[in-house]
C-alpha positions as CSV (number, residue, x, y, z in Angstrom):
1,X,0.0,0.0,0.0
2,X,1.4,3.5,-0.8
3,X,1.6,5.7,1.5
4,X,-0.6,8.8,1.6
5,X,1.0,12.8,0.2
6,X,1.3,15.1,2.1
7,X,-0.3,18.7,1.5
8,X,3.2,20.3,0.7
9,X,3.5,17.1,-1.8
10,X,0.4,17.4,-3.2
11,X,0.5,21.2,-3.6
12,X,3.8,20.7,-5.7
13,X,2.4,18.0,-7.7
14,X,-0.5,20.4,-8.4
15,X,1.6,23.2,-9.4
16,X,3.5,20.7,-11.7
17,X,0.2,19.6,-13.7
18,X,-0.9,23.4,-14.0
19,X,2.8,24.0,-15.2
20,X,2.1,21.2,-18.1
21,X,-0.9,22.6,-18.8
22,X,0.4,25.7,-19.7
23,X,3.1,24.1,-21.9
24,X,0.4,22.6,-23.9
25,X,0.5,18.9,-22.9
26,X,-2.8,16.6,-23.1
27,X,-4.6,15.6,-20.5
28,X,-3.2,12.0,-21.7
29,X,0.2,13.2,-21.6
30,X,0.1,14.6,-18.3
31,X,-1.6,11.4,-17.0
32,X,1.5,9.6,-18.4
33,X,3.7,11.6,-16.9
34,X,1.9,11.4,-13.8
35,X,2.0,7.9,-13.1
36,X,5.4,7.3,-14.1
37,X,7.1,10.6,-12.3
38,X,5.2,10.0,-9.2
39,X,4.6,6.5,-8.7
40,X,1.0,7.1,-8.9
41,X,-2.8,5.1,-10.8
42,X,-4.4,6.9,-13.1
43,X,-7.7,7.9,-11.0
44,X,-5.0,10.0,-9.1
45,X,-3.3,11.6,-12.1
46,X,-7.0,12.8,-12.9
47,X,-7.6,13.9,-9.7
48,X,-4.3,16.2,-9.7
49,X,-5.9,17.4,-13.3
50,X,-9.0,18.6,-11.5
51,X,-7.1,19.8,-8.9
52,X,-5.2,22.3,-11.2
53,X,-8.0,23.4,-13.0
54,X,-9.7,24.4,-10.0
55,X,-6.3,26.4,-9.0
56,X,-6.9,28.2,-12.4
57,X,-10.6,29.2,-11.8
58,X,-9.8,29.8,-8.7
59,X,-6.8,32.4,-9.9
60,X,-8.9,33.9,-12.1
61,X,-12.0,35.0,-9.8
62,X,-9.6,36.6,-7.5
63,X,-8.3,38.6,-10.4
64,X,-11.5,39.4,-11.6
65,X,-13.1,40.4,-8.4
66,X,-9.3,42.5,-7.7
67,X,-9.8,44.3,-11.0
68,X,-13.6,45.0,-10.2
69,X,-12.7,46.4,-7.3
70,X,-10.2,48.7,-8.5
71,X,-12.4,50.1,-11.0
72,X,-15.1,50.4,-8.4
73,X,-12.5,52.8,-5.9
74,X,-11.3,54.6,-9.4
75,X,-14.7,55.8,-10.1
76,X,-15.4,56.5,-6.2
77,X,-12.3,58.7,-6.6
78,X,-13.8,60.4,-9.2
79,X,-16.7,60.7,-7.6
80,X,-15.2,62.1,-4.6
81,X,-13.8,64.7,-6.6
82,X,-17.0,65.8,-8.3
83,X,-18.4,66.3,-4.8
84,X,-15.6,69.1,-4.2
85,X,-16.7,71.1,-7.4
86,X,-20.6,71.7,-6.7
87,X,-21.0,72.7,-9.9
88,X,-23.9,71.7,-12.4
89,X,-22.6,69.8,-14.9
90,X,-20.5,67.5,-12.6
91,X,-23.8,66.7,-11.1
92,X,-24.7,64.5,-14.3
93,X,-21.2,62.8,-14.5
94,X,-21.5,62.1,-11.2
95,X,-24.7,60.1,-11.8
96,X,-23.2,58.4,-14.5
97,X,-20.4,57.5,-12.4
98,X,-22.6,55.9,-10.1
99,X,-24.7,54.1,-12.4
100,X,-21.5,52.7,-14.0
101,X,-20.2,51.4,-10.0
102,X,-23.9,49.8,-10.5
103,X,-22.9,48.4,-13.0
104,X,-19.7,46.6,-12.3
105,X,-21.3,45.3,-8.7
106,X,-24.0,43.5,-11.4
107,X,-27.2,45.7,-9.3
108,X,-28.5,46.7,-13.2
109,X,-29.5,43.9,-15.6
110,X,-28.2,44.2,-19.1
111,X,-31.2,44.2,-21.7
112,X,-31.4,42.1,-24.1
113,X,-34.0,41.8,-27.1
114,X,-34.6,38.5,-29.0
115,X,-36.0,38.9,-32.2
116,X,-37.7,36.7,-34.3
117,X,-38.7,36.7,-37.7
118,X,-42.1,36.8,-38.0
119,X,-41.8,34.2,-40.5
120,X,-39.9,32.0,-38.0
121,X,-42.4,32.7,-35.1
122,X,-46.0,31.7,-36.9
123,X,-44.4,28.2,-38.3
124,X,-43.6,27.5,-34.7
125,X,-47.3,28.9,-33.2
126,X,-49.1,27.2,-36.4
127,X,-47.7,23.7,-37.3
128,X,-48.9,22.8,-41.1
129,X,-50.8,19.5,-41.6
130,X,-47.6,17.3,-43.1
131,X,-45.6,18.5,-39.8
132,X,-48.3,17.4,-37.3
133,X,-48.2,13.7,-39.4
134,X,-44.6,13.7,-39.3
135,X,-44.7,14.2,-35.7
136,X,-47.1,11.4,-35.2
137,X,-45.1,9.0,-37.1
138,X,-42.2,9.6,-35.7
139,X,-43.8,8.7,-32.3
């Protein structure tokens, strides 16, 4: 029976998989490489796979969340900064600056239409006699 990584093991081997993964190597390749570097079955390979890809998504929402955040505090900056005018015409920046944080913390809801031909849309509402029998033959 093998015995068990630990966490510092398992970290490196983690690191290692992303590492091929960036070089370009398959998912069969690094399974390979895997079991014959590390002494380990193939269920485990996978696992390290998984492993690494949830180290990238997990990269990439605290970049994401890091840059919304900075563009959040650039606009409150801006904002701030508008306040110290008090003039008119700041006053509508100001609101668009605001709608904009909105925005980036997801509180508006992008619109979007979906158009249809009207074509398109009566074939779908009013089936013609040959489709309904091809339906019930197919059934």
């Amino acid at each position: 029976m093998r015995k068990k990584s630990t966490k510092l093991e398992t970290d490196k081997r983690t690191r290692a998989v992303q590492e091929w993964m960036m070089q370009g190597h398959s998912s069969a390749d690094i399974v390979r490489q895997c079991t014959a570097q590390w002494d380990i079955n193939v269920r485990q390979a996978y696992k390290y796979i998984r492993k690494a890809y949830e180290g990238f998504r997990e990269l990439e929402e605290k970049d994401i969340e890091a840059r919304k955040q900075f563009h959040i505090h650039s606009r409150l900056k801006l904002f701030r900064d508008l306040q110290d005018k008090k003039a008119c015409k700041p006053a509508g920046v100001a609101l668009a600056i605001l709608q904009d944080i909105a925005k980036l913390e997801g509180l508006y809801v992008e619109k979007t239409e979906v158009t249809v031909n009207d074509k398109q849309r009566i074939a779908a509402l009013f089936p013609t006699e040959e489709e309904l029998n091809e339906q019930e033959t197919d059934q």
